[in-house]
N, CA and C atoms of all chains as a GROMACS GRO file, in nm:
protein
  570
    1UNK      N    1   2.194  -1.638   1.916
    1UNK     CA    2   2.220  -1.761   1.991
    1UNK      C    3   2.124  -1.770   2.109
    2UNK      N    4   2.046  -1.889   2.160
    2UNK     CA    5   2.003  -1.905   2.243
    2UNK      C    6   2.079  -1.921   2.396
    3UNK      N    7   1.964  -1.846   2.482
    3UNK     CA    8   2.081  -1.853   2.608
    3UNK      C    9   2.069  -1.966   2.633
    4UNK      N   10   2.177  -2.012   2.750
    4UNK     CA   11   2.245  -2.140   2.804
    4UNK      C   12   2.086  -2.160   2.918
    5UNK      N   13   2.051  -2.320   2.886
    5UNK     CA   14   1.940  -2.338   2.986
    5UNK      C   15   2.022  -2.448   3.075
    6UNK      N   16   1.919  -2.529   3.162
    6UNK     CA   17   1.992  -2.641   3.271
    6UNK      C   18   1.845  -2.696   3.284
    7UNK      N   19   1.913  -2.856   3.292
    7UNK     CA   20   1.768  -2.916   3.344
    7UNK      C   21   1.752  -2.953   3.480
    8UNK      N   22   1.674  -2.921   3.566
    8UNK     CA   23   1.654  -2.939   3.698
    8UNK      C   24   1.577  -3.066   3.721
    9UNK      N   25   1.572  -3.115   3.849
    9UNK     CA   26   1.480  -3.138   3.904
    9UNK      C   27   1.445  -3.122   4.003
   10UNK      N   28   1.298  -3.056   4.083
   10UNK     CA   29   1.240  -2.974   4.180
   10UNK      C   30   1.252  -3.098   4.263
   11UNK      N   31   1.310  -3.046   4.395
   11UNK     CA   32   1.342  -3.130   4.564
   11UNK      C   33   1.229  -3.060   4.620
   12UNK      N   34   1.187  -2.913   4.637
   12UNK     CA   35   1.086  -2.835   4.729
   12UNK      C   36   0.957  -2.867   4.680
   13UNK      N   37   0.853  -2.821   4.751
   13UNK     CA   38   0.684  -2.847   4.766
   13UNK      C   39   0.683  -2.704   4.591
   14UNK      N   40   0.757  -2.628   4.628
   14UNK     CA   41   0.749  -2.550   4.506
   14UNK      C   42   0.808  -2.450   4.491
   15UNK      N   43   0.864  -2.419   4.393
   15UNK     CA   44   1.008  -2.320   4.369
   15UNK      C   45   0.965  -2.208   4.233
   16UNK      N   46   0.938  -2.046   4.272
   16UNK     CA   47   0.890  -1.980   4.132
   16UNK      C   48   0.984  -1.899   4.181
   17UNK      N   49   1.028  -1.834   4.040
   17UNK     CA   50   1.101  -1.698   4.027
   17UNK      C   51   1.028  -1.690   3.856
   18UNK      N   52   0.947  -1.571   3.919
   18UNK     CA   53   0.903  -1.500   3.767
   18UNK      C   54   0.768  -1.610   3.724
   19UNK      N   55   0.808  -1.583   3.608
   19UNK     CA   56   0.698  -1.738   3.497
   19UNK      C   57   0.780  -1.879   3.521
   20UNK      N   58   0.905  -1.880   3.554
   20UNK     CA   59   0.956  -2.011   3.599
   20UNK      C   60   0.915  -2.090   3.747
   21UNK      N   61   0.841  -2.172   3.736
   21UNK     CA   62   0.765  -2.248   3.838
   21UNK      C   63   0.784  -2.400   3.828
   22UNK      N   64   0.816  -2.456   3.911
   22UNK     CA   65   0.840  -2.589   3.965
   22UNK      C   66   0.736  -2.643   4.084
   23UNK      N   67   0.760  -2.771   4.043
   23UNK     CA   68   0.679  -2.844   4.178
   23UNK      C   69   0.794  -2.945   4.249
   24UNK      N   70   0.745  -3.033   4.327
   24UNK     CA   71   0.846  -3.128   4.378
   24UNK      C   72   0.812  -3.245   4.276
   25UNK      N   73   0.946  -3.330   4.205
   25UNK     CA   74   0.945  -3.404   4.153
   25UNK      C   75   0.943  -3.404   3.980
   26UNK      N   76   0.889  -3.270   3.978
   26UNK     CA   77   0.875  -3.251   3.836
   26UNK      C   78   1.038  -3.204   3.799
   27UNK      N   79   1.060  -3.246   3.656
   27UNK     CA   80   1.210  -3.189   3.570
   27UNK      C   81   1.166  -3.096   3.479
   28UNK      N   82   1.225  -2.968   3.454
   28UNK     CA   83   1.189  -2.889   3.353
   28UNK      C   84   1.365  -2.860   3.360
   29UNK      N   85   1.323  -2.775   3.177
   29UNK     CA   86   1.457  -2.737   3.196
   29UNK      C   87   1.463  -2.539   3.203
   30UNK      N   88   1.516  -2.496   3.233
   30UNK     CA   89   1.490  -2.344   3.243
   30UNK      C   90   1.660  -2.251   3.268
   31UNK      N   91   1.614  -2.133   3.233
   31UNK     CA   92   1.745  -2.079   3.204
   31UNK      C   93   1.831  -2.091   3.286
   32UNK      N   94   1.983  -2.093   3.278
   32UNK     CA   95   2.087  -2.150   3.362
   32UNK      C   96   2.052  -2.074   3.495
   33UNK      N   97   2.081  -1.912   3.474
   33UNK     CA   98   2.112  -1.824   3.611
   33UNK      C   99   1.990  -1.911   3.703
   34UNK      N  100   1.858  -1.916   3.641
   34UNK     CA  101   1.739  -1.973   3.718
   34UNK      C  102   1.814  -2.103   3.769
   35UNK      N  103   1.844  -2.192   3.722
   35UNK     CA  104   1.851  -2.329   3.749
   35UNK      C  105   1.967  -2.324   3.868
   36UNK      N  106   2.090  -2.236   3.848
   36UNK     CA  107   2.148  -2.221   3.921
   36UNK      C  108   2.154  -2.177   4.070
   37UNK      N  109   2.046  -2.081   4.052
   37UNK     CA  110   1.955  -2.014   4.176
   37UNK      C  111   1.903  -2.122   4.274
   38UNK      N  112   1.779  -2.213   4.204
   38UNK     CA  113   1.699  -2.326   4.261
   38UNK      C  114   1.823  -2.394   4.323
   39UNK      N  115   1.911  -2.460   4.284
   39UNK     CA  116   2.031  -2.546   4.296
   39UNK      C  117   2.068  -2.488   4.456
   40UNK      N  118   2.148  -2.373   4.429
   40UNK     CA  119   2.171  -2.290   4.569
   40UNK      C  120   2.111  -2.301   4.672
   41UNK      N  121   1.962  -2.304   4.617
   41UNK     CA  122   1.866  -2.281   4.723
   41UNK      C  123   1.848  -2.411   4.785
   42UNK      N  124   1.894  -2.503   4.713
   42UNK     CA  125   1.829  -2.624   4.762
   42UNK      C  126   1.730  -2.659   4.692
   43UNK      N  127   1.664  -2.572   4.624
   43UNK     CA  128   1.491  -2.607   4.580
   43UNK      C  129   1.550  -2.699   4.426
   44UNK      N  130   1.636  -2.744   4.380
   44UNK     CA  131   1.605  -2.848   4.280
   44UNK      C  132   1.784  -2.898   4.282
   45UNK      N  133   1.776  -3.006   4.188
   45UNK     CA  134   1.924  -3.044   4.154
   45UNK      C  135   1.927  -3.054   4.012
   46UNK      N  136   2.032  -3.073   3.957
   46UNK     CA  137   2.102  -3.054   3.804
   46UNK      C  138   2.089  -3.218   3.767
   47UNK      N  139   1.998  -3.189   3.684
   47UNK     CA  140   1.968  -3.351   3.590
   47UNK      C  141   2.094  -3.364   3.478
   48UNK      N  142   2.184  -3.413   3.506
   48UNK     CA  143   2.301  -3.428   3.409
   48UNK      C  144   2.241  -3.541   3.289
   49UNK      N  145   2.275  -3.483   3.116
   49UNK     CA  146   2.202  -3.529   2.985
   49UNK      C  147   2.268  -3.679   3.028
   50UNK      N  148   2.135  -3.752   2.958
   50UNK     CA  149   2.179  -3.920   2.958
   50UNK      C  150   2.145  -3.950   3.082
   51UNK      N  151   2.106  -3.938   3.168
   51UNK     CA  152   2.037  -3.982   3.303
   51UNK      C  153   1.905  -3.983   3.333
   52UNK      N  154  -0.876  -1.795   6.350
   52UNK     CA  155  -0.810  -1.822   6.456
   52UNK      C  156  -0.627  -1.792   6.384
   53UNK      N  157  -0.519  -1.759   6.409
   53UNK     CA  158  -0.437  -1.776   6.334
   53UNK      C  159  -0.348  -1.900   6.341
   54UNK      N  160  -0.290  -1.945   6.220
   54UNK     CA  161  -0.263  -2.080   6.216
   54UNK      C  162  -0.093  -2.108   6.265
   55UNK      N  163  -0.023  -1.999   6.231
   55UNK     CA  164   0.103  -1.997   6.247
   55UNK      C  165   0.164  -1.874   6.320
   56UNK      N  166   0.186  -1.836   6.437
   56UNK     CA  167   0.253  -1.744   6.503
   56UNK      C  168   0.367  -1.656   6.404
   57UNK      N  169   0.398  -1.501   6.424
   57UNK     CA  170   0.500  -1.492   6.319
   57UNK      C  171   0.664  -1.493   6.379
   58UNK      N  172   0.636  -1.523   6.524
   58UNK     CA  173   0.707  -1.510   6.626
   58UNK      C  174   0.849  -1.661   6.533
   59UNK      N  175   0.974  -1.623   6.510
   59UNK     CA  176   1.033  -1.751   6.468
   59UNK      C  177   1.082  -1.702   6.340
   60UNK      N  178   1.063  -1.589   6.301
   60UNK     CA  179   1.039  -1.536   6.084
   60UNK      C  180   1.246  -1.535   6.115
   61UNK      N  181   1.265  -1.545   5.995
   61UNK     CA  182   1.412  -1.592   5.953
   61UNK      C  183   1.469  -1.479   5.862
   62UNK      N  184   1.558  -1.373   5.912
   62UNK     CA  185   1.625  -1.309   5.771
   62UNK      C  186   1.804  -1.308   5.750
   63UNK      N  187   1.784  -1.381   5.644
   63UNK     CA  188   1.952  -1.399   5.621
   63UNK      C  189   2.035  -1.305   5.528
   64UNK      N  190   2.065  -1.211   5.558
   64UNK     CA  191   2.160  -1.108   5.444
   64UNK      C  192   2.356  -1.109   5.425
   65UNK      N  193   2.365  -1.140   5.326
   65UNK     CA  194   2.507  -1.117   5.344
   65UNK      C  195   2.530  -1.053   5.161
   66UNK      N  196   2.726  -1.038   5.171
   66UNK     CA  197   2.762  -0.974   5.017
   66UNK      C  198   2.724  -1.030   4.910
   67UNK      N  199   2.726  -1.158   4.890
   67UNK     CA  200   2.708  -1.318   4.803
   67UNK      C  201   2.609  -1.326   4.800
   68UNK      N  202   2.561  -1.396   4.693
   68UNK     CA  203   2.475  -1.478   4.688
   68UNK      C  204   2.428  -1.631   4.787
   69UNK      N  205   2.310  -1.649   4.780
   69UNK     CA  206   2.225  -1.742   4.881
   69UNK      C  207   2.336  -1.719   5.035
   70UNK      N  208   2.255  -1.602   5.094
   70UNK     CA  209   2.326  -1.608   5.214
   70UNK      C  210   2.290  -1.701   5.365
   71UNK      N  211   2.393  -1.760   5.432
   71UNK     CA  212   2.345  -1.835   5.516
   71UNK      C  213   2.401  -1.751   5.655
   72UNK      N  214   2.365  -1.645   5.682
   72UNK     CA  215   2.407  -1.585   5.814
   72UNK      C  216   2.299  -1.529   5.831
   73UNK      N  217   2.222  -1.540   5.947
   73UNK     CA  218   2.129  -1.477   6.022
   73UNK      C  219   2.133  -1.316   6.044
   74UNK      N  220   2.051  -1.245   6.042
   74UNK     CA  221   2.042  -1.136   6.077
   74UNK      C  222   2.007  -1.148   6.202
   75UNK      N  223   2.050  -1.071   6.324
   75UNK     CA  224   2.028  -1.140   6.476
   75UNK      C  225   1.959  -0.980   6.539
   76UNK      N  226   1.854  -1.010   6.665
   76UNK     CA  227   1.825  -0.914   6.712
   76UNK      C  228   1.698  -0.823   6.614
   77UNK      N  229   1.633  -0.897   6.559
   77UNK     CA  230   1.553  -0.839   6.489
   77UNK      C  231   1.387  -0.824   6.600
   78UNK      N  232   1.371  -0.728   6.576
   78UNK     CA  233   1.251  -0.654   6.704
   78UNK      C  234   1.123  -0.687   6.578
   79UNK      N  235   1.128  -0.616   6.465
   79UNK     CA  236   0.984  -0.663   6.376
   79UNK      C  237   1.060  -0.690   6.223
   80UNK      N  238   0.990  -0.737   6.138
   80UNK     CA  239   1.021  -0.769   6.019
   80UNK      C  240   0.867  -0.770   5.963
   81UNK      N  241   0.906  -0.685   5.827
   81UNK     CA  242   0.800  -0.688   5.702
   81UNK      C  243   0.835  -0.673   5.596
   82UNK      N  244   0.702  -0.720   5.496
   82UNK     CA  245   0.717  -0.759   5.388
   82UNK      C  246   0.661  -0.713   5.280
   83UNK      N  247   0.673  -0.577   5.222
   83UNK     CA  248   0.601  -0.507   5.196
   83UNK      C  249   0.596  -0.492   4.994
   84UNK      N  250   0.528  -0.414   4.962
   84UNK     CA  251   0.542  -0.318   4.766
   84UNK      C  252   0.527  -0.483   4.685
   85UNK      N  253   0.546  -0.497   4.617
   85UNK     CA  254   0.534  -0.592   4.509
   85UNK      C  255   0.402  -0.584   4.454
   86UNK      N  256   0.383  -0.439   4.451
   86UNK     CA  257   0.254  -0.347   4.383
   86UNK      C  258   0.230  -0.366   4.240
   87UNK      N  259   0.095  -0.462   4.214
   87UNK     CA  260   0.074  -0.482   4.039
   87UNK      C  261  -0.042  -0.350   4.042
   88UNK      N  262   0.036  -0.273   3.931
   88UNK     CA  263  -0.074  -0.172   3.895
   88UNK      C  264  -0.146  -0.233   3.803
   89UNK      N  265  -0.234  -0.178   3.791
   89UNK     CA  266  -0.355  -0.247   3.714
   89UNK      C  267  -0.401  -0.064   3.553
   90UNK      N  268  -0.416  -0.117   3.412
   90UNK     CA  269  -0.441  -0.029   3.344
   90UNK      C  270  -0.609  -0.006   3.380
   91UNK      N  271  -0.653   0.102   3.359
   91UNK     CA  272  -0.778   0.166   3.362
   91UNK      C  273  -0.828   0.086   3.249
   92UNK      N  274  -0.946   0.033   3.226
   92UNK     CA  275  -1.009   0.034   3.096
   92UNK      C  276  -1.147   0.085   3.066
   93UNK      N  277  -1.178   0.143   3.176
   93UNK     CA  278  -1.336   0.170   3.202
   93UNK      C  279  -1.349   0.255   3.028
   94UNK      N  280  -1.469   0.199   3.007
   94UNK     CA  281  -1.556   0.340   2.851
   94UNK      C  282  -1.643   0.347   2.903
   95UNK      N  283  -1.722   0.405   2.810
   95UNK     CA  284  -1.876   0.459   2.810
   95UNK      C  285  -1.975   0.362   2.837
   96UNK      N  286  -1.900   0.181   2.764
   96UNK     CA  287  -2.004   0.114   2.718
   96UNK      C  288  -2.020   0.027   2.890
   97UNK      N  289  -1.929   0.090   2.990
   97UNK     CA  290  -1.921   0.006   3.115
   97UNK      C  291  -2.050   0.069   3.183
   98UNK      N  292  -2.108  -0.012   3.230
   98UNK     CA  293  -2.282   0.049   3.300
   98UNK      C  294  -2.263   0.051   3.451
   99UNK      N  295  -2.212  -0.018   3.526
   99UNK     CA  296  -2.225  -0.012   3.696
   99UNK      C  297  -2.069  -0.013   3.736
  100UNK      N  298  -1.988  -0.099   3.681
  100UNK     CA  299  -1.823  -0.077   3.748
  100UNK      C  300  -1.732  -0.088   3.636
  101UNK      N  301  -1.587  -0.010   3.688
  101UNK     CA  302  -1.489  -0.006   3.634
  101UNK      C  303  -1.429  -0.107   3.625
  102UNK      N  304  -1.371  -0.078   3.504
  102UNK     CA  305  -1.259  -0.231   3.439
  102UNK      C  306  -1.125  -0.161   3.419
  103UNK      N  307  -1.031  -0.283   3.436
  103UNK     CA  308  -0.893  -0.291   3.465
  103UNK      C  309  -0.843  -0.431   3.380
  104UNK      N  310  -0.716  -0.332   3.320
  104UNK     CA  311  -0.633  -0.496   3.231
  104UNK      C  312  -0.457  -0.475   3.331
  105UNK      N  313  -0.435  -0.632   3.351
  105UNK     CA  314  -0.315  -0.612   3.401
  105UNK      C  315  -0.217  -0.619   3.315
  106UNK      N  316  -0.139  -0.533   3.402
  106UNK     CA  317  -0.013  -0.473   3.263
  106UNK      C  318   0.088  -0.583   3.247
  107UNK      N  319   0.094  -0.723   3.352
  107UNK     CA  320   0.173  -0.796   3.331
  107UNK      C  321   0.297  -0.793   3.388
  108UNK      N  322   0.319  -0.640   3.439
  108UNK     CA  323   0.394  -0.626   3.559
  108UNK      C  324   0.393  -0.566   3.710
  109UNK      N  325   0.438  -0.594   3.744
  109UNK     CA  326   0.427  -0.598   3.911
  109UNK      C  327   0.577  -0.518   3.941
  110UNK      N  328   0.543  -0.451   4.097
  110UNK     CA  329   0.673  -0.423   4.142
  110UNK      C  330   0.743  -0.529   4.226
  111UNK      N  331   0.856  -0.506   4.243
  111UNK     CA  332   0.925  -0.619   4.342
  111UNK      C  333   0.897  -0.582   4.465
  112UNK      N  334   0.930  -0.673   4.549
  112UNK     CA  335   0.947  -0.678   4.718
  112UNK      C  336   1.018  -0.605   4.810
  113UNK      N  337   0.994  -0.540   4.880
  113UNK     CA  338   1.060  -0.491   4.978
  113UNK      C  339   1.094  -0.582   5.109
  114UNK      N  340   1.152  -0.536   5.175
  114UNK     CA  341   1.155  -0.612   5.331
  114UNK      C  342   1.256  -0.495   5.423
  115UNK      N  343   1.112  -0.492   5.512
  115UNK     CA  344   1.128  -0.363   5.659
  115UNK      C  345   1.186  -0.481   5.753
  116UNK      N  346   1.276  -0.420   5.849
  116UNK     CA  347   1.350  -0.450   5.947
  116UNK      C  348   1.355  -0.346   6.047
  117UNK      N  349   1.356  -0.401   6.141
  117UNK     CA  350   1.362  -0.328   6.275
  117UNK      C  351   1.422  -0.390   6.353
  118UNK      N  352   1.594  -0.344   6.362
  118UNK     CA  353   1.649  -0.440   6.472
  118UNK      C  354   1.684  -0.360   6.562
  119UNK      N  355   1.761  -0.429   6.677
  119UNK     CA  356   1.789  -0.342   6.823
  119UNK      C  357   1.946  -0.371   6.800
  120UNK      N  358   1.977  -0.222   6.750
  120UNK     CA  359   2.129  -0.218   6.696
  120UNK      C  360   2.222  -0.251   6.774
  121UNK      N  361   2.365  -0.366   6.736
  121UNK     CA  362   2.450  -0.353   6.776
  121UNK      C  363   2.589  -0.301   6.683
  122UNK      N  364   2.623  -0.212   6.690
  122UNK     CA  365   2.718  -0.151   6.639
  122UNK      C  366   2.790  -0.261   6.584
  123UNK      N  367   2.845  -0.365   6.727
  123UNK     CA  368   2.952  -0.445   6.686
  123UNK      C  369   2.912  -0.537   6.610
  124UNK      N  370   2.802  -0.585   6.598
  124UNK     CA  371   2.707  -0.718   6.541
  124UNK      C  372   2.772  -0.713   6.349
  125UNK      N  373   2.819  -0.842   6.310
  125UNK     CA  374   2.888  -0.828   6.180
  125UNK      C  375   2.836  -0.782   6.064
  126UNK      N  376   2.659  -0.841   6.071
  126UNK     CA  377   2.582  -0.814   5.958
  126UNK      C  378   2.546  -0.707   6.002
  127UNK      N  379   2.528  -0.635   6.067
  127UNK     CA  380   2.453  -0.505   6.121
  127UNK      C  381   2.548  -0.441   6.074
  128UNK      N  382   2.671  -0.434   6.117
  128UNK     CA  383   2.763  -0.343   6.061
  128UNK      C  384   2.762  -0.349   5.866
  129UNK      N  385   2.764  -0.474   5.824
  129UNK     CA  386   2.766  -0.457   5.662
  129UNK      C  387   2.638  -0.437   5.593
  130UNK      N  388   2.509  -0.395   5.647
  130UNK     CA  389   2.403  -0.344   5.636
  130UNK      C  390   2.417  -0.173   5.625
  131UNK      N  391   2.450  -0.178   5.740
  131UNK     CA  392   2.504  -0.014   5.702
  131UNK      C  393   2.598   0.002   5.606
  132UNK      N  394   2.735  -0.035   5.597
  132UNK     CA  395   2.783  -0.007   5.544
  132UNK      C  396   2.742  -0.019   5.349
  133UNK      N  397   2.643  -0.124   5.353
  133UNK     CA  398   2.626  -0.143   5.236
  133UNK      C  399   2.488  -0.028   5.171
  134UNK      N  400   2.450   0.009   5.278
  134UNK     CA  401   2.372   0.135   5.230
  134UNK      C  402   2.415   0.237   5.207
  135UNK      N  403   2.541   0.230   5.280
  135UNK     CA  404   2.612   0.370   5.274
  135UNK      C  405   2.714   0.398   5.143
  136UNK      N  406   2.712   0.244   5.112
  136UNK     CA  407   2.786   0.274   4.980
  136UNK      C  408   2.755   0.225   4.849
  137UNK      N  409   2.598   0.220   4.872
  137UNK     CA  410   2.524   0.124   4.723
  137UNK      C  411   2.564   0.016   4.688
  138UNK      N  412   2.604  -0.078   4.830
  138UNK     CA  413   2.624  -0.201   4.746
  138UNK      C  414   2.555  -0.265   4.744
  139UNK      N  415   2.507  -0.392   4.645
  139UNK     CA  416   2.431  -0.465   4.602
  139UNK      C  417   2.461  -0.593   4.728
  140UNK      N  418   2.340  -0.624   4.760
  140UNK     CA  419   2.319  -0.718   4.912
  140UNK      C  420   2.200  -0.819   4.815
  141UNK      N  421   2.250  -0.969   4.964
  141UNK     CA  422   2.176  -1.072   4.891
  141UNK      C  423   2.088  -1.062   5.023
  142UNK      N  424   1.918  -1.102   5.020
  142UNK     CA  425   1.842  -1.130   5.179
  142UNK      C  426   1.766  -1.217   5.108
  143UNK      N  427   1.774  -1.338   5.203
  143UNK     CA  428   1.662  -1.431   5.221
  143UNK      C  429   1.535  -1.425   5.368
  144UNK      N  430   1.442  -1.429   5.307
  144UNK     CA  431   1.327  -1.404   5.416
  144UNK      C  432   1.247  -1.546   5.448
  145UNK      N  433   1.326  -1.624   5.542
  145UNK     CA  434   1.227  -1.766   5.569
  145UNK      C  435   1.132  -1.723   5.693
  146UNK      N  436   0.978  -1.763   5.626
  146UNK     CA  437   0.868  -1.761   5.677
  146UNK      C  438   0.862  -1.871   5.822
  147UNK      N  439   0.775  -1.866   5.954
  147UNK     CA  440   0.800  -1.934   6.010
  147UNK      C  441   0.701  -2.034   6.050
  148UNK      N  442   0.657  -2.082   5.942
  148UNK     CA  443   0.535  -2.181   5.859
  148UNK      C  444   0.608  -2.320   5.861
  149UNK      N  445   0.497  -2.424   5.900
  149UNK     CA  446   0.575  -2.570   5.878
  149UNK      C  447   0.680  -2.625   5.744
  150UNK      N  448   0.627  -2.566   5.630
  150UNK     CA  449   0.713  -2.579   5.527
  150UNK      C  450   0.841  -2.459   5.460
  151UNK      N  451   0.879  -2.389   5.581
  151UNK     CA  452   0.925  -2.291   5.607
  151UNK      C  453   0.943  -2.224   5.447
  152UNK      N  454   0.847  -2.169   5.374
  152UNK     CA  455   0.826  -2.092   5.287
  152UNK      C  456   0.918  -2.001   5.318
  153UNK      N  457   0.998  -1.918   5.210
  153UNK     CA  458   1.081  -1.820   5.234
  153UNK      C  459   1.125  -1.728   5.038
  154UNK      N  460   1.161  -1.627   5.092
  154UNK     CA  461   1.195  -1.553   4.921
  154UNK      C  462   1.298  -1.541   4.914
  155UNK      N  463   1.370  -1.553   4.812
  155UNK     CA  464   1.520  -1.466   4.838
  155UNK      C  465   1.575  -1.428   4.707
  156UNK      N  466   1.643  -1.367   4.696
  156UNK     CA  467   1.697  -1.217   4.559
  156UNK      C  468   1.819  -1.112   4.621
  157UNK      N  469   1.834  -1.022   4.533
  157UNK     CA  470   1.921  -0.931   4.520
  157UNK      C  471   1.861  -0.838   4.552
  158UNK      N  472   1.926  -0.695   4.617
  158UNK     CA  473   1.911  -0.585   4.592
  158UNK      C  474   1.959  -0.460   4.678
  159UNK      N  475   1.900  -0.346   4.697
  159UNK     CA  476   1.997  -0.240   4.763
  159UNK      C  477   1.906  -0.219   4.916
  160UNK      N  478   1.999  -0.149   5.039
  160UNK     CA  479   1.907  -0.142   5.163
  160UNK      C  480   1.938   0.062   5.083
  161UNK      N  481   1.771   0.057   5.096
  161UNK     CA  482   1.762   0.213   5.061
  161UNK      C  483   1.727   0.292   5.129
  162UNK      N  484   1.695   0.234   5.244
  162UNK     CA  485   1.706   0.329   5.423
  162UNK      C  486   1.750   0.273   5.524
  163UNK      N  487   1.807   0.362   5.588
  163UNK     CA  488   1.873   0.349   5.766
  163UNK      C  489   1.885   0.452   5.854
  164UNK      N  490   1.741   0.416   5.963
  164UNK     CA  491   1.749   0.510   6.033
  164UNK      C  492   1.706   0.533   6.184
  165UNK      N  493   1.800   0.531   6.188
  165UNK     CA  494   1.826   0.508   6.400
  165UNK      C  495   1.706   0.578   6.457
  166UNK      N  496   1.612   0.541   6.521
  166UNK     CA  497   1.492   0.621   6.531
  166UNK      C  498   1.550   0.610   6.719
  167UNK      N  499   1.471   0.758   6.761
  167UNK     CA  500   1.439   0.770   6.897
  167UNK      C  501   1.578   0.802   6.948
  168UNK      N  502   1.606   0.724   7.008
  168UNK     CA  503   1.730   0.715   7.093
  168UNK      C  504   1.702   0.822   7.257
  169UNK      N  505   1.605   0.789   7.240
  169UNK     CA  506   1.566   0.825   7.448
  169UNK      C  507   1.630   0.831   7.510
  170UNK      N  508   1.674   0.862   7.628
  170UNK     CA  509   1.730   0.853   7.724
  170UNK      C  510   1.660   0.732   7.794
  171UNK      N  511   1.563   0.691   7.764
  171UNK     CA  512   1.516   0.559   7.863
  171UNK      C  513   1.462   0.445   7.714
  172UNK      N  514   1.517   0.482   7.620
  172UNK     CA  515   1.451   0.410   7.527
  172UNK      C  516   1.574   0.304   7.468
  173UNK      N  517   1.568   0.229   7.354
  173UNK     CA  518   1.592   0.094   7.354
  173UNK      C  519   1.734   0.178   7.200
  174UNK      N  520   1.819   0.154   7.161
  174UNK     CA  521   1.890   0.168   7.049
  174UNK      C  522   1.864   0.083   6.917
  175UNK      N  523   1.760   0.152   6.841
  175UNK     CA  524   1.717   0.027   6.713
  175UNK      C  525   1.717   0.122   6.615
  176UNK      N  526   1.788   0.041   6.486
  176UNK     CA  527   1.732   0.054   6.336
  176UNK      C  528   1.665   0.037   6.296
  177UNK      N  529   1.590   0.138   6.164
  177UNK     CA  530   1.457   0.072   6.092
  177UNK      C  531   1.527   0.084   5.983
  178UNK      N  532   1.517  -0.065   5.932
  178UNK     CA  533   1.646  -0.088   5.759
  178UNK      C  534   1.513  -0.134   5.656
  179UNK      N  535   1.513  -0.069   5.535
  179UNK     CA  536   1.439  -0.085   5.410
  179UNK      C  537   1.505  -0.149   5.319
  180UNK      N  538   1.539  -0.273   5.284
  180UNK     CA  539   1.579  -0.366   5.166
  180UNK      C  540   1.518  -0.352   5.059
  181UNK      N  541   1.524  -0.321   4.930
  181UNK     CA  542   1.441  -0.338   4.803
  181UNK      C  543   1.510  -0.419   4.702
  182UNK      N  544   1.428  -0.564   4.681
  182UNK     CA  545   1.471  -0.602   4.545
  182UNK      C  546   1.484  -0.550   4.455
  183UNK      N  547   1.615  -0.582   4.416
  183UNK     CA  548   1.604  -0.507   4.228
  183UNK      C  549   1.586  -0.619   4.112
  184UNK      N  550   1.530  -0.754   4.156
  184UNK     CA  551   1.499  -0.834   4.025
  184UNK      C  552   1.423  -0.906   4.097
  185UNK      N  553   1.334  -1.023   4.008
  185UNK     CA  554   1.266  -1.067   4.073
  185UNK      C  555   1.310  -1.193   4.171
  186UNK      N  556   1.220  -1.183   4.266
  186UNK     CA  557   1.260  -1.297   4.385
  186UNK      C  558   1.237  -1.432   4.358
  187UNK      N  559   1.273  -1.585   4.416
  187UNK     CA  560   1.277  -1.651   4.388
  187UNK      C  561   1.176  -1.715   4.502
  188UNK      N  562   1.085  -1.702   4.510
  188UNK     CA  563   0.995  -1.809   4.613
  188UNK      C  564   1.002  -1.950   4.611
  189UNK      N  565   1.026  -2.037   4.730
  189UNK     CA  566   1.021  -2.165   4.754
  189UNK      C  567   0.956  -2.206   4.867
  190UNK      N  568   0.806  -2.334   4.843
  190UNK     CA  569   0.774  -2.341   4.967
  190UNK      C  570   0.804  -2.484   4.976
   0.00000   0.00000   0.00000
């Protein structure tokens, strides 16, 4: 089974942990714990599907 | 010329994750290891310099602290205590740069140690933080 991902979108000038890298404005989607992290941090928000 | 003073640097540690409590009384802070070794590749057929392939991994981050201990101080106290009993600590390190760049992750404080203590000298810790996964940079 594939792990659980989340789609973000980057709020900060730029947000990396590891090979996962963001800019401001860009949406990627990347593994939850990651997405969840950025979220915390402030550095992105949760693009909910259909929006 | 330097562009940004380091005078202002930000460290937030607590039990949880993304901690928002200041570490207070901090005298120096550094930022140290996140050492990429590099493989040898030098042969025979190399004529003037050695070659190197990167292995693709790197070590994680450390972060040195040097504060002017207060026993009673809350995080000071769960700093110690969390060295003293391997617990897993969260630190964020905000840089004190216009876009206040900062790292933050997990991991263990794997030294504490009351240096000096003079009779005319100042009461400070030198605390060693080491990530144990990788950090999350945001600038």
């Amino acid at each position: 089974m594939d792990a659980p991902t989340i789609t973000v979108k980057i709020t900060r000038k730029l947000v990396e942990t590891g090979p996962h890298r963001g800019t401001k404005g860009q949406q990627l989607t990347v593994p939850e714990d990651v997405g969840r992290h950025w979220i915390a941090l402030k550095a992105a928000v949760e693009v909910k599907a259909g929006k | 010329m330097a562009k940004y003073p380091a005078k202002g640097v930000i460290v937030k540690y607590a039990a949880t994750a993304t901690p928002t409590t200041e570490v207070t009384n901090k005298a120096e802070v550094g930022f140290e290891d996140g050492e990429r070794e590099l493989i040898p590749s030098t042969t025979h057929e190399n004529t003037t310099v050695k070659t190197y392939l990167d292995s693709g991994l790197r070590d994680t981050f450390a972060v040195m602290l040097r504060l002017l201990l207060d026993p009673a101080d809350t995080i000071h106290e769960l700093m110690r205590s969390h060295h003293s009993a391997g617990t897993l600590g969260y630190l964020t390190l905000v840089l004190p740069d216009a876009g206040a760049a900062q790292w933050a992750g997990s991991g263990y404080i794997t030294s504490y140690q009351i240096e000096g203590m003079t009779p005319e000298g100042e009461l400070a810790v030198r605390i060693r933080f080491k990530y144990t996964s990788v950090e999350t940079f945001t600038a």
